[in-house]
Structures are given as structure tokens and as C-alpha cells.
N, CA, C and O atoms as a CHARMM CRD file, in Angstrom:
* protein
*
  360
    1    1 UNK  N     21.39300  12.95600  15.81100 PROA 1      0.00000
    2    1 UNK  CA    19.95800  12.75100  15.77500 PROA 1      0.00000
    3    1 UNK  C     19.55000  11.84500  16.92800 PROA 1      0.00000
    4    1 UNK  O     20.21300  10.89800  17.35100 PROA 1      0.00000
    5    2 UNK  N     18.28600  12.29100  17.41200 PROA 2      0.00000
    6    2 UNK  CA    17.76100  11.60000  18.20400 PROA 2      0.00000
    7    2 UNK  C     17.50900   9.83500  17.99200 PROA 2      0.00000
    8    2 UNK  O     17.24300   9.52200  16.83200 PROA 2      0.00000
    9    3 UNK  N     17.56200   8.83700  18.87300 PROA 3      0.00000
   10    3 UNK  CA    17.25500   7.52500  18.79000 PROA 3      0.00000
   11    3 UNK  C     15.84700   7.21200  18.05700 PROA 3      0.00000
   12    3 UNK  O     15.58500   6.37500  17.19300 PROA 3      0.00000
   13    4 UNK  N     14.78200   8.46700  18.89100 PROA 4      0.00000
   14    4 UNK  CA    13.51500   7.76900  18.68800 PROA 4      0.00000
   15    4 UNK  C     13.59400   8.26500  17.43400 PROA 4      0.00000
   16    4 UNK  O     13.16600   7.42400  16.64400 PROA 4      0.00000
   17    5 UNK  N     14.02000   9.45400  16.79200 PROA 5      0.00000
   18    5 UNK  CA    13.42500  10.20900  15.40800 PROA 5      0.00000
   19    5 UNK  C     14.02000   9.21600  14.59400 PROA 5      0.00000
   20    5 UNK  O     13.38900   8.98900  13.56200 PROA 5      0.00000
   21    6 UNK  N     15.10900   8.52500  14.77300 PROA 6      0.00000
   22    6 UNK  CA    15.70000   7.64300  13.48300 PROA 6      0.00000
   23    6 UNK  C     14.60800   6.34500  13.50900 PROA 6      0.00000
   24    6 UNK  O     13.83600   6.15400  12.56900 PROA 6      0.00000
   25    7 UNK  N     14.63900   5.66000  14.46100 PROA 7      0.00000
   26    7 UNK  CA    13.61400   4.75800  14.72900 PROA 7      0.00000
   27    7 UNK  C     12.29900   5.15000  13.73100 PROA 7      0.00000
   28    7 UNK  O     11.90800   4.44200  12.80300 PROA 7      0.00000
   29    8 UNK  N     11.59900   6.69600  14.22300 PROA 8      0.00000
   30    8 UNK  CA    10.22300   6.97600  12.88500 PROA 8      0.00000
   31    8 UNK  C     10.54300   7.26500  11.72400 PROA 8      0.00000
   32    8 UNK  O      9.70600   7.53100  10.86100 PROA 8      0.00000
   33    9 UNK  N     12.01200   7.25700  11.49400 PROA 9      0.00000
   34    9 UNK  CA    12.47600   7.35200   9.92900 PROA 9      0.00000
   35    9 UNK  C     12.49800   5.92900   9.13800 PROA 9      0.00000
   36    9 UNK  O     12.04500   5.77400   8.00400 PROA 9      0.00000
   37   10 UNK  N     12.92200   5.21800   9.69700 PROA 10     0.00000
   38   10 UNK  CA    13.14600   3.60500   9.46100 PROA 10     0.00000
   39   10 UNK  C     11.80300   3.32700   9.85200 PROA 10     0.00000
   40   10 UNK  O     11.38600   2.42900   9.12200 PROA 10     0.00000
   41   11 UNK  N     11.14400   3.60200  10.47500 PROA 11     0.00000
   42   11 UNK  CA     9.55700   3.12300  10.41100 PROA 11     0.00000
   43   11 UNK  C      8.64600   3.37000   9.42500 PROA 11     0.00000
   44   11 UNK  O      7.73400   2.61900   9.08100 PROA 11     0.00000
   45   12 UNK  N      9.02300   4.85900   8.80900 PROA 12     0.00000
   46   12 UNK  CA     8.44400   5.19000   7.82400 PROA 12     0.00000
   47   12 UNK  C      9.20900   4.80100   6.28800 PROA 12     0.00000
   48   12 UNK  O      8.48300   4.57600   5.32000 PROA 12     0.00000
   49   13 UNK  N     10.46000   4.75300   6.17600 PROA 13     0.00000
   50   13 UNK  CA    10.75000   4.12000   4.89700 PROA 13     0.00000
   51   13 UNK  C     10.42600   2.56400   5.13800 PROA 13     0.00000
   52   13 UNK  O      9.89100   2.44600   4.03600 PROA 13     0.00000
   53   14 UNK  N     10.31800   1.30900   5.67000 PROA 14     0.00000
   54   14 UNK  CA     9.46700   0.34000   5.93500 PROA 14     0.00000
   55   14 UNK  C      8.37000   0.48800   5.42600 PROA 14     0.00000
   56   14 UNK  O      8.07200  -0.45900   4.69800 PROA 14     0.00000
   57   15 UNK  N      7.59000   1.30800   5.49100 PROA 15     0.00000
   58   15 UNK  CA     6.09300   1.61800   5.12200 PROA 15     0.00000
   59   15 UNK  C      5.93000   2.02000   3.58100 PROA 15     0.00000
   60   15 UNK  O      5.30800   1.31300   2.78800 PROA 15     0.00000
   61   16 UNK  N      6.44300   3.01600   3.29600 PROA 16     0.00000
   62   16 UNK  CA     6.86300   3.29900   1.95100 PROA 16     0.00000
   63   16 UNK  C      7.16300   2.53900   1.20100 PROA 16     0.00000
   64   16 UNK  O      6.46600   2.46300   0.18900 PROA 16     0.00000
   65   17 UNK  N      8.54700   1.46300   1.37300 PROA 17     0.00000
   66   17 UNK  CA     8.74600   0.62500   0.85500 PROA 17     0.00000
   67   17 UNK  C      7.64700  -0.69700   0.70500 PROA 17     0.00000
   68   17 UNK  O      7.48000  -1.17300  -0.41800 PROA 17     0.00000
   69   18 UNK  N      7.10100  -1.11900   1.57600 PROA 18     0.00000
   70   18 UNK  CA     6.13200  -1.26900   1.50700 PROA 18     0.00000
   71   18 UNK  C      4.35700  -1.47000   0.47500 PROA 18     0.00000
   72   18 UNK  O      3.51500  -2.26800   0.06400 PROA 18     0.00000
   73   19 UNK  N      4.79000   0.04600   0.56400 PROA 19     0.00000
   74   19 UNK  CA     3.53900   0.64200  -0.32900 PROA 19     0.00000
   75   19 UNK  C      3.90600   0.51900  -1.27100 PROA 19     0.00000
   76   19 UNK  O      2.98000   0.31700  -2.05700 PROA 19     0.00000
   77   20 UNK  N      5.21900   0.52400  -1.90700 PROA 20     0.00000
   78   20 UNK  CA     5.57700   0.66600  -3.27200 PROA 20     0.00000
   79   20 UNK  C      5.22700  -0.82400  -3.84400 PROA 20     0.00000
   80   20 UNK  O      4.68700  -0.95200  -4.94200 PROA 20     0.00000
   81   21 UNK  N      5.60700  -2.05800  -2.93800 PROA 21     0.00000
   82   21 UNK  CA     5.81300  -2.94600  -3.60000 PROA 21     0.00000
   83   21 UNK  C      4.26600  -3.66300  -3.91400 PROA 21     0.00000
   84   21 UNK  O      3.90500  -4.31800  -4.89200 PROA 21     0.00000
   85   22 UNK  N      3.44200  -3.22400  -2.55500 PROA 22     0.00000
   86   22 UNK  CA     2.13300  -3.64600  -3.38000 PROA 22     0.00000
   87   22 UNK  C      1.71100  -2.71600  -4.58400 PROA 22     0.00000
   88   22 UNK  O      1.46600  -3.33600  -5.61900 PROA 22     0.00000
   89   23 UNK  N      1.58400  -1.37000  -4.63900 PROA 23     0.00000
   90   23 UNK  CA     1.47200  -1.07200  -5.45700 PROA 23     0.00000
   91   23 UNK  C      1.63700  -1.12400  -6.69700 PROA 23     0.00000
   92   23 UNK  O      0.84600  -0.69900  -7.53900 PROA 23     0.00000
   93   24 UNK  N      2.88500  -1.75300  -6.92900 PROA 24     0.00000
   94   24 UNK  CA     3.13800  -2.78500  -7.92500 PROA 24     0.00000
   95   24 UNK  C      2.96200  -3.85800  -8.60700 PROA 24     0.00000
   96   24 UNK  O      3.20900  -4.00600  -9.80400 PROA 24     0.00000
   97   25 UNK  N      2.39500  -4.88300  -7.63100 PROA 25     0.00000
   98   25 UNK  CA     1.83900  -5.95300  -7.28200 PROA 25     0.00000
   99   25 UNK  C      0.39800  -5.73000  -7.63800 PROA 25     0.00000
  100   25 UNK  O     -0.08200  -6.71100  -8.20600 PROA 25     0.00000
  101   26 UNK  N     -0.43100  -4.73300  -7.47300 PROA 26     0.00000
  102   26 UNK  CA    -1.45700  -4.26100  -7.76900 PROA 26     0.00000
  103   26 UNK  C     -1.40100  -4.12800  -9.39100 PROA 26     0.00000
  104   26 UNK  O     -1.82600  -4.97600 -10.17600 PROA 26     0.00000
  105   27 UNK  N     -0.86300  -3.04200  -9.69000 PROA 27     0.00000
  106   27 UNK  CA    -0.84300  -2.82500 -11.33100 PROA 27     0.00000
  107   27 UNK  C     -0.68500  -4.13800 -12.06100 PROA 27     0.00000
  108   27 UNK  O     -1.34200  -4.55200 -13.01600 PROA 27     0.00000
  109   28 UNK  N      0.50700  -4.81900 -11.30000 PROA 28     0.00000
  110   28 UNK  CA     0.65500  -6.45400 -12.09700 PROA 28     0.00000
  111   28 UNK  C     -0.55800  -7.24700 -12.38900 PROA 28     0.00000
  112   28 UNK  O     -0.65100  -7.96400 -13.38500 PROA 28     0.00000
  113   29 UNK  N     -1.70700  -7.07000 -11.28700 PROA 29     0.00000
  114   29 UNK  CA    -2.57500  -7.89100 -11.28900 PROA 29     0.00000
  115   29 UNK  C     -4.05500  -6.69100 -12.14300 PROA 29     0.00000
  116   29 UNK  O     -5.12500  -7.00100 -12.66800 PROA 29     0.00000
  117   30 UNK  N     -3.50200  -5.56600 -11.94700 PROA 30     0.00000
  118   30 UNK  CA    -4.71000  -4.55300 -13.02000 PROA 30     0.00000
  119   30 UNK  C     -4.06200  -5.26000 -14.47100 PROA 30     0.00000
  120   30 UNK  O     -4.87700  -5.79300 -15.22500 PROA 30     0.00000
  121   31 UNK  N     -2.85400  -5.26300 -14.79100 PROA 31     0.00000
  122   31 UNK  CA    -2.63700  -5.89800 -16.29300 PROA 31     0.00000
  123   31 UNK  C     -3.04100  -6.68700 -16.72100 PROA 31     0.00000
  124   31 UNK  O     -2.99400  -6.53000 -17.94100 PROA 31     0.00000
  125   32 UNK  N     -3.65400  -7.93700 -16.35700 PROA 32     0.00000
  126   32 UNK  CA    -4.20800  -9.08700 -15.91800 PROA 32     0.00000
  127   32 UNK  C     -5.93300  -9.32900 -16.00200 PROA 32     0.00000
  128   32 UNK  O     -6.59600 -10.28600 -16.40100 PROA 32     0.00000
  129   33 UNK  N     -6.21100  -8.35900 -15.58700 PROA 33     0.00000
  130   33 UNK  CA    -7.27400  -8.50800 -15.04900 PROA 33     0.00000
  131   33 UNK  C     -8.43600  -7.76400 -16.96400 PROA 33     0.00000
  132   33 UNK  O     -7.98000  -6.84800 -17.64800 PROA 33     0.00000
  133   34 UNK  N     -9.53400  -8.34900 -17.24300 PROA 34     0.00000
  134   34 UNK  CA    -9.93700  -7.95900 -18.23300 PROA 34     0.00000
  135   34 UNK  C    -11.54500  -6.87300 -17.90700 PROA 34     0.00000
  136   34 UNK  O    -12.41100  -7.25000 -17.11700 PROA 34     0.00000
  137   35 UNK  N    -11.61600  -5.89800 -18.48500 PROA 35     0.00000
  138   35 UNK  CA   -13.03500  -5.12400 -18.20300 PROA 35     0.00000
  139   35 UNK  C    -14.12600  -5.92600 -19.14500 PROA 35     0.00000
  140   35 UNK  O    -15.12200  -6.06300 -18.43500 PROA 35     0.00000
  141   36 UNK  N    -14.27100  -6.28100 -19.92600 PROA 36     0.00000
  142   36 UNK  CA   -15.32800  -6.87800 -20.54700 PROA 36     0.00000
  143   36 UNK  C    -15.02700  -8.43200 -20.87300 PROA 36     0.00000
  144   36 UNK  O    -14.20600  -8.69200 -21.75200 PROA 36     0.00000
  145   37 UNK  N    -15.70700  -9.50400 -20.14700 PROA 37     0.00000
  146   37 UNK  CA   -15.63000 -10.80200 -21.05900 PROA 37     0.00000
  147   37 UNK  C    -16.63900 -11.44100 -21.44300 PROA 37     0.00000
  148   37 UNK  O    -17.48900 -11.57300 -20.56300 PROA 37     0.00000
  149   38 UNK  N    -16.87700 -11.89400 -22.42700 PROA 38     0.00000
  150   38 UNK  CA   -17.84900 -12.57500 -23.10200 PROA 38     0.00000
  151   38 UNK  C    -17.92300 -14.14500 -23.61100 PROA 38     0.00000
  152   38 UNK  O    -17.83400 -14.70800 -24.70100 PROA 38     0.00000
  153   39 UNK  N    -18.07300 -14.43400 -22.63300 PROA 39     0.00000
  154   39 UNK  CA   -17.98600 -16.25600 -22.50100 PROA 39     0.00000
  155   39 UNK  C    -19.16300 -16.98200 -22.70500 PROA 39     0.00000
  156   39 UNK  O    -20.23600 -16.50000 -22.34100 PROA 39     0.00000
  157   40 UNK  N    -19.08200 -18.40400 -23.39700 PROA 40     0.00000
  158   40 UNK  CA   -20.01200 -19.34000 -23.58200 PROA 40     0.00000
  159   40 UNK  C    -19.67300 -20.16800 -21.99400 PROA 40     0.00000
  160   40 UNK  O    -19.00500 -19.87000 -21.00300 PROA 40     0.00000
  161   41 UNK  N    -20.54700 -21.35600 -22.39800 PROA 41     0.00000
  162   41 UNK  CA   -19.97800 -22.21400 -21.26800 PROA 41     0.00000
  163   41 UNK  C    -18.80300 -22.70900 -21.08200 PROA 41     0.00000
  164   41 UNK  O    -18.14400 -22.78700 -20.04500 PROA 41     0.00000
  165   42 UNK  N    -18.52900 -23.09900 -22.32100 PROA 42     0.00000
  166   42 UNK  CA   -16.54200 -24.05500 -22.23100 PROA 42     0.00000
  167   42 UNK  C    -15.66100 -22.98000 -21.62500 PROA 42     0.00000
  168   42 UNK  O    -14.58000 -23.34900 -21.16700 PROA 42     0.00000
  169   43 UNK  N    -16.01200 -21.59900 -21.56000 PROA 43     0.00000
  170   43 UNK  CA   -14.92400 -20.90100 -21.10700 PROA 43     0.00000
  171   43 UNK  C    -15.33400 -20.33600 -19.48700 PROA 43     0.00000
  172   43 UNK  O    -15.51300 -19.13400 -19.29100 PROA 43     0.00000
  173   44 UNK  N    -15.41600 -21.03300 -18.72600 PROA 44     0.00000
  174   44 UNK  CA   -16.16600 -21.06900 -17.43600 PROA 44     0.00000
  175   44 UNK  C    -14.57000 -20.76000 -16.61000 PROA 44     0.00000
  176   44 UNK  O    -14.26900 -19.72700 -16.01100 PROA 44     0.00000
  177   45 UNK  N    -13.87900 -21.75100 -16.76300 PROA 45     0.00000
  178   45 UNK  CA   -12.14500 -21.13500 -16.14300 PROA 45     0.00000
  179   45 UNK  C    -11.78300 -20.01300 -16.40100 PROA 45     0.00000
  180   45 UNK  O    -11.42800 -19.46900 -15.35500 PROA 45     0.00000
  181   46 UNK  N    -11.64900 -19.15600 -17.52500 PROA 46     0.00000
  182   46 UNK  CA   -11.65500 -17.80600 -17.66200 PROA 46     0.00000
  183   46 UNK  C    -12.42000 -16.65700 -16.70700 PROA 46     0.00000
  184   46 UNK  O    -12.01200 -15.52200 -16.46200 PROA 46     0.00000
  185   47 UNK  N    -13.39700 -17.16500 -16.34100 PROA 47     0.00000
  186   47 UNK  CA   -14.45300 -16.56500 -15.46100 PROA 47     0.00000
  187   47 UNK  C    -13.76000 -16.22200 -14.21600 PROA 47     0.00000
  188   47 UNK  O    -13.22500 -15.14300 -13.95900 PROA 47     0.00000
  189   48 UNK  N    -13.86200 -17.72800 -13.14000 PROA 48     0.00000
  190   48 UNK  CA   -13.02600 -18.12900 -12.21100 PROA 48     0.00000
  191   48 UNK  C    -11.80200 -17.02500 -12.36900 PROA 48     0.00000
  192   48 UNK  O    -12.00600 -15.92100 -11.86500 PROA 48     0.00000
  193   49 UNK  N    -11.01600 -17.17200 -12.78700 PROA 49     0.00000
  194   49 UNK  CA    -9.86400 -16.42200 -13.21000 PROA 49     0.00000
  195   49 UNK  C     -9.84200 -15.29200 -13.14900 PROA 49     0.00000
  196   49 UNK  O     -8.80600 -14.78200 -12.72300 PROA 49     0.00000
  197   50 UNK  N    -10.89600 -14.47800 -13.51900 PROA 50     0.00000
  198   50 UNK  CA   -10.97500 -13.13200 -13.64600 PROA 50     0.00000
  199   50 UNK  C    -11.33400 -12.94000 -11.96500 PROA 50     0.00000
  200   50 UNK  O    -10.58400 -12.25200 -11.27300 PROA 50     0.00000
  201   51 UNK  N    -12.39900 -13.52700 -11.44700 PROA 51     0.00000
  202   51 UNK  CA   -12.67000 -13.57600  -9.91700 PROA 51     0.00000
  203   51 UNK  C    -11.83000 -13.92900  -8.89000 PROA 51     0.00000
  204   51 UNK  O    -12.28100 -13.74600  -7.75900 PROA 51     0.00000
  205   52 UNK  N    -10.75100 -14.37700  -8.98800 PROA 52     0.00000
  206   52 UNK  CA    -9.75400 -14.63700  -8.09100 PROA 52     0.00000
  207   52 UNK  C     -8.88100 -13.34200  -8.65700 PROA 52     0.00000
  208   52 UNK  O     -8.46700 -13.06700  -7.53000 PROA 52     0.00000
  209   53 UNK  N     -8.41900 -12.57700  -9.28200 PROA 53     0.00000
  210   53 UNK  CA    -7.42700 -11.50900  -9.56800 PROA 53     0.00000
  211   53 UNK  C     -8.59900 -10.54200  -9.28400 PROA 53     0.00000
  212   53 UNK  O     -7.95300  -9.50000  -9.17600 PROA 53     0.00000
  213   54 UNK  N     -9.92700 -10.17400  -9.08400 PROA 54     0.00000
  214   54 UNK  CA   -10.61600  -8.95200  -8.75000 PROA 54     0.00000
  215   54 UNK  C    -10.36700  -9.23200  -7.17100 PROA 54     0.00000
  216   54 UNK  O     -9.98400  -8.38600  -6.36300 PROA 54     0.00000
  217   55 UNK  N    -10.63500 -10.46600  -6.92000 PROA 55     0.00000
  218   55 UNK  CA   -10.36300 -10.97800  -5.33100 PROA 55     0.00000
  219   55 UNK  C     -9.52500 -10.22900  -4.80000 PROA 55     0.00000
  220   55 UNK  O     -9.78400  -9.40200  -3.92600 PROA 55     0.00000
  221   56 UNK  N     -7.70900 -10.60300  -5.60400 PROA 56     0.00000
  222   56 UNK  CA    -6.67900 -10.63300  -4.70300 PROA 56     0.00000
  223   56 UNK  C     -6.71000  -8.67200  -5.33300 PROA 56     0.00000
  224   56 UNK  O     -6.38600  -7.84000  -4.48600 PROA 56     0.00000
  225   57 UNK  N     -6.97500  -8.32800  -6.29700 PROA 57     0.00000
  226   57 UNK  CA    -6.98300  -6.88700  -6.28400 PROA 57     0.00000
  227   57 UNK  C     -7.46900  -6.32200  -5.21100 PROA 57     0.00000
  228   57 UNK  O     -6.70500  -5.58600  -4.58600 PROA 57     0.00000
  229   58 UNK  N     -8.66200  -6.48500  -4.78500 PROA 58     0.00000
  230   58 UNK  CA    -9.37000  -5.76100  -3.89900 PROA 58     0.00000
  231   58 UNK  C     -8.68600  -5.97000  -2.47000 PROA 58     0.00000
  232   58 UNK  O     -8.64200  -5.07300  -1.62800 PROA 58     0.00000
  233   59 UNK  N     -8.10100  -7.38300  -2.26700 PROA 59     0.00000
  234   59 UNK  CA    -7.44400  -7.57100  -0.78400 PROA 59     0.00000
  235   59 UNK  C     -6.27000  -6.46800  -0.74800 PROA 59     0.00000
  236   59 UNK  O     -6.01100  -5.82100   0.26700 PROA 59     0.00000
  237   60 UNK  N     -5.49400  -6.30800  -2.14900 PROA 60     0.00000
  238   60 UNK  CA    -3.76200  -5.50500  -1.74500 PROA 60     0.00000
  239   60 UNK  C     -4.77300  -3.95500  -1.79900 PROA 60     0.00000
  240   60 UNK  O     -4.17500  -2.91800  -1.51400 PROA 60     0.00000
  241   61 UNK  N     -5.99100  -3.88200  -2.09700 PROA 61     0.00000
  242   61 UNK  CA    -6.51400  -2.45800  -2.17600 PROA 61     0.00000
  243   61 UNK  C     -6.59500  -1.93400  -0.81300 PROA 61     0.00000
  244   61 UNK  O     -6.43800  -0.73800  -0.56900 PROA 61     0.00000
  245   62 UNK  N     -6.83300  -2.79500   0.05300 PROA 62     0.00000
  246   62 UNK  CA    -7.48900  -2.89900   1.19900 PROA 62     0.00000
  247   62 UNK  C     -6.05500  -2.63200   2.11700 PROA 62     0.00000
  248   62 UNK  O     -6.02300  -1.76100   2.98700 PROA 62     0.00000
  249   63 UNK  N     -4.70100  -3.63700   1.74700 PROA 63     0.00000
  250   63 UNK  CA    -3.70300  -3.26000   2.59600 PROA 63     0.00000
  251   63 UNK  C     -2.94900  -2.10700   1.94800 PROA 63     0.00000
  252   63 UNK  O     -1.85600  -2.01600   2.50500 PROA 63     0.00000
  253   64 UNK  N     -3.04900  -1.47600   1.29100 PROA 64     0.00000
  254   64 UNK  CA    -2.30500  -0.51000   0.51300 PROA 64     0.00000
  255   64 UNK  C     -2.92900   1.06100   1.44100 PROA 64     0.00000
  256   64 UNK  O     -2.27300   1.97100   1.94800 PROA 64     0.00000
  257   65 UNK  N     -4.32900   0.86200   1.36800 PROA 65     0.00000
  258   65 UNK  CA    -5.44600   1.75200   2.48200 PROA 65     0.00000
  259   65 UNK  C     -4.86600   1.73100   3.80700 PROA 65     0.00000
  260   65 UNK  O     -4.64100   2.72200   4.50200 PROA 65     0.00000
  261   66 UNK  N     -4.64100   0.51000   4.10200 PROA 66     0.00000
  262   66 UNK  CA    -4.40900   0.76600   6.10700 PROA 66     0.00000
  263   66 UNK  C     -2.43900   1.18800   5.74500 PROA 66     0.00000
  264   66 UNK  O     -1.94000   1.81200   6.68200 PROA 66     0.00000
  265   67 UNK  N     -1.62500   0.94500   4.76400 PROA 67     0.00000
  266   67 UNK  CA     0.05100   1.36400   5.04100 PROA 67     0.00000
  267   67 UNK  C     -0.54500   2.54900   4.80700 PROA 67     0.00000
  268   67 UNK  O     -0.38000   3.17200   5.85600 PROA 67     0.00000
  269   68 UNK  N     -1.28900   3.40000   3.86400 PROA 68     0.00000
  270   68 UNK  CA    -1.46100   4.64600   3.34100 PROA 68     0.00000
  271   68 UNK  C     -1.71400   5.19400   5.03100 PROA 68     0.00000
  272   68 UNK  O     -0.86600   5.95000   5.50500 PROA 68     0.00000
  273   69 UNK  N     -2.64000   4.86700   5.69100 PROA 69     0.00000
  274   69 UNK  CA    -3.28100   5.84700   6.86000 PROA 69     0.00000
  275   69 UNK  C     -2.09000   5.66600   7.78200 PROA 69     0.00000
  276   69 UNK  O     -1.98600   6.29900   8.83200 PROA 69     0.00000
  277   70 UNK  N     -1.30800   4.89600   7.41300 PROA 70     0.00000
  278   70 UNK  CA     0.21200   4.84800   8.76300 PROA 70     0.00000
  279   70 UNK  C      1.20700   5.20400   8.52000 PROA 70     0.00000
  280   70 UNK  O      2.19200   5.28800   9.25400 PROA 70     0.00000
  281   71 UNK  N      1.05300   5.53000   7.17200 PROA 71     0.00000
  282   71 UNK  CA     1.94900   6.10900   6.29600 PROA 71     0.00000
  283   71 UNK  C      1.92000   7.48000   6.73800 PROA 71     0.00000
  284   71 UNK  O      2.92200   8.15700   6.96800 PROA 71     0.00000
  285   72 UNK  N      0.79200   7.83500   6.83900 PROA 72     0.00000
  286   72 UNK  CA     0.26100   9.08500   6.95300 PROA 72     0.00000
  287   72 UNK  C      0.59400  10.27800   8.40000 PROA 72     0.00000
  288   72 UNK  O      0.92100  11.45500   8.55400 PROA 72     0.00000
  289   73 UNK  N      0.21400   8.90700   9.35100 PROA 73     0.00000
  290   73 UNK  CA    -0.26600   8.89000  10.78900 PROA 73     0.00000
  291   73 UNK  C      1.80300   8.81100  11.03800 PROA 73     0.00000
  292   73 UNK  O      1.93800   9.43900  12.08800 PROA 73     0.00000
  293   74 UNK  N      2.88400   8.48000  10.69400 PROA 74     0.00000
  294   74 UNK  CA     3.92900   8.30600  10.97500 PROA 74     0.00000
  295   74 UNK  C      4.20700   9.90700  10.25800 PROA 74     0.00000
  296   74 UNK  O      4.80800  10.64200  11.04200 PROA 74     0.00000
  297   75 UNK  N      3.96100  10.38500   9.27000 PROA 75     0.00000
  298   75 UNK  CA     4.57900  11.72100   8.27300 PROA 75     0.00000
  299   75 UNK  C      4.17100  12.55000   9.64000 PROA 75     0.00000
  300   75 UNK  O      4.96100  13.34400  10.15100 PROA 75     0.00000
  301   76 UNK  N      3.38800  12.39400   9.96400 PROA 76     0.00000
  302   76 UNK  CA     2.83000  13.68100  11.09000 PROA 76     0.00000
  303   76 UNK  C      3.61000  13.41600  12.28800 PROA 76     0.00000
  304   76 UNK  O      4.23900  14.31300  12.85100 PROA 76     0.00000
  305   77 UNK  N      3.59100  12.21900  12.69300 PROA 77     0.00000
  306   77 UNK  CA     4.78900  12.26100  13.92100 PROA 77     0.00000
  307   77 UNK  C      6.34000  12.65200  13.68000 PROA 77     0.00000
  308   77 UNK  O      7.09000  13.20900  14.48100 PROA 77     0.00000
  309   78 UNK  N      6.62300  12.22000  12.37700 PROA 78     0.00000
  310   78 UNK  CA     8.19000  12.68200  12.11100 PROA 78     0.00000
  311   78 UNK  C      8.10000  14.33100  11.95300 PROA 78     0.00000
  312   78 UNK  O      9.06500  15.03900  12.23900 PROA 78     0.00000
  313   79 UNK  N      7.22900  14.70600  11.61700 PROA 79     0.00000
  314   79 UNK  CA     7.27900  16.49000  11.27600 PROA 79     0.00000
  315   79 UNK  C      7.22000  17.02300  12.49600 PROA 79     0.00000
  316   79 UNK  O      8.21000  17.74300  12.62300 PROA 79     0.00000
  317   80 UNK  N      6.31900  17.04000  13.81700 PROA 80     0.00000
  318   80 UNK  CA     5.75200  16.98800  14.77000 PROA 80     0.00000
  319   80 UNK  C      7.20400  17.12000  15.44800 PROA 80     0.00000
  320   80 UNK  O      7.73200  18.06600  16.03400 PROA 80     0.00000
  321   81 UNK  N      7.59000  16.00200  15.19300 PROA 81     0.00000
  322   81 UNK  CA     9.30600  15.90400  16.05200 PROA 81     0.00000
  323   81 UNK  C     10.06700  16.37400  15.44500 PROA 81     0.00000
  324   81 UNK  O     10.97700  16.50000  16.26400 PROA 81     0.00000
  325   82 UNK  N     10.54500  16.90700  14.21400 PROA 82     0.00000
  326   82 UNK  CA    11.25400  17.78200  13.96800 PROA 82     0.00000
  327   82 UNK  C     10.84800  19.49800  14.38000 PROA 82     0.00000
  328   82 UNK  O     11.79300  20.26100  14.57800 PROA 82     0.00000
  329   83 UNK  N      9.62900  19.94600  14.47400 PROA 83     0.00000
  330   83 UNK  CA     9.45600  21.14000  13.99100 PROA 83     0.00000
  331   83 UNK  C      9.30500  21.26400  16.12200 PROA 83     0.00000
  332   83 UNK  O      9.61300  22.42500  16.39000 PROA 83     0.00000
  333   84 UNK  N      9.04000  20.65400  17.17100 PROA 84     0.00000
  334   84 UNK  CA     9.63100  20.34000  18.17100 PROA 84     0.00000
  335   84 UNK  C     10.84900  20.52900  18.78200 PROA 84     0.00000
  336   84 UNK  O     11.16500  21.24000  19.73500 PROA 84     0.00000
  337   85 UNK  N     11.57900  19.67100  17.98200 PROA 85     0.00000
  338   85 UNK  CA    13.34100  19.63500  18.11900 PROA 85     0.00000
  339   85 UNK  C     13.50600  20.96700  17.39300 PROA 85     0.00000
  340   85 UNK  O     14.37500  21.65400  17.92800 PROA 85     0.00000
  341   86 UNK  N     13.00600  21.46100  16.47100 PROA 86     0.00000
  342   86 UNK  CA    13.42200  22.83900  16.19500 PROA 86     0.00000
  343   86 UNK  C     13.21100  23.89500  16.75200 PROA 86     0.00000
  344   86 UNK  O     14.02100  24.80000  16.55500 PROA 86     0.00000
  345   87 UNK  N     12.33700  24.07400  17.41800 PROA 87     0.00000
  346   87 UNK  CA    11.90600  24.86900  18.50400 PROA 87     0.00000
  347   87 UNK  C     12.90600  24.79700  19.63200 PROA 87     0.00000
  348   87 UNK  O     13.24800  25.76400  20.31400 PROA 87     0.00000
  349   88 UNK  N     13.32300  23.61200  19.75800 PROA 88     0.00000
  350   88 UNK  CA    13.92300  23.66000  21.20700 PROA 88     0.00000
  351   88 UNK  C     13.13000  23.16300  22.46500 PROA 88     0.00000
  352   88 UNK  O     13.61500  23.16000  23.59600 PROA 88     0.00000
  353   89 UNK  N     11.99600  22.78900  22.18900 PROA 89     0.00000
  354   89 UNK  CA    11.35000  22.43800  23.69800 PROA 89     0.00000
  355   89 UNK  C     11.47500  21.09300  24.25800 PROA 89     0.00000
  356   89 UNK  O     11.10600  20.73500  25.37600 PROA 89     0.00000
  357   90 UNK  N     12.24000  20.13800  23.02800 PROA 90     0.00000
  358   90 UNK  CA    12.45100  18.79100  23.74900 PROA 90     0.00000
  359   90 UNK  C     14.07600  18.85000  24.46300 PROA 90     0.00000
  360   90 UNK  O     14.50400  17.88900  25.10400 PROA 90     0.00000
């Protein structure tokens, strides 16, 4: 196998791996996180609480989006170079 094609293989399991672990990290913090709360005043930290885990949800949402599009943007270069190298024209 070619240098560079192993190189976008290991680039792309990096990425994958990657994705998996926020994705995980994500669900950990969807378990966490409550759809309805109904608080007086004394429970004002509960609040807080819920707003820092919608926070950090929405940030791994956000990096999970840009590995997904390079995730993506790498699947097409590794195919690209195989179906290439299969042809014969490199």
C-alpha cells in the first residue's frame, strides 16, 4: 500500500475514533441533563446546572458537526484513491 493512502486511513480512524468518544460524552451529558424543571427559588443551583450541561451539550454538538464534515471530506478522499489506484492511472 501506498504511504499517502495509509496516512488517510490513520487519519480517518483518528477521526472516527474521535467521533465515537464525544459521542459518548454527549449521551453522558443527554443522561444528565432534565426536559422539564420546576423550581422555587431555593432551587436556583439546579437551574445553573441544567445551563452549564445544555452549554457543554451544545459545544461537543458543535465539534461532533465539524469531525462529521472531515469525517466525511477524508471517506471521499480514501475512495477517490482507491477507485484511482484501481484503475491504474496513479
Amino acid at each position: 500500500m501506498n504511504g499517502a493512502f495509509m496516512s488517510l486511513l490513520v487519519i480517518e480512524s483518528v477521526l472516527t475514533a474521535a467521533a465515537v468518544v464525544m459521542l459518548v460524552y454527549r449521551a453522558m451529558l443527554d443522561m444528565r441533563e432534565e426536559d422539564q424543571l420546576i423550581l422555587d427559588s431555593a432551587e436556583e443551583h439546579l437551574e445553573r446546572e441544567q445551563e452549564t450541561i445544555r452549554h457543554k451539550v451544545n459545544t461537543v454538538t458543535r465539534y461532533i458537526k465539524m469531525v462529521g464534515m472531515a469525517w466525511g471530506a477524508m471517506l471521499v478522499a480514501i475512495i477517490s484513491v482507491w477507485v484511482v489506484r484501481g484503475l491504474s492511472l496513479i
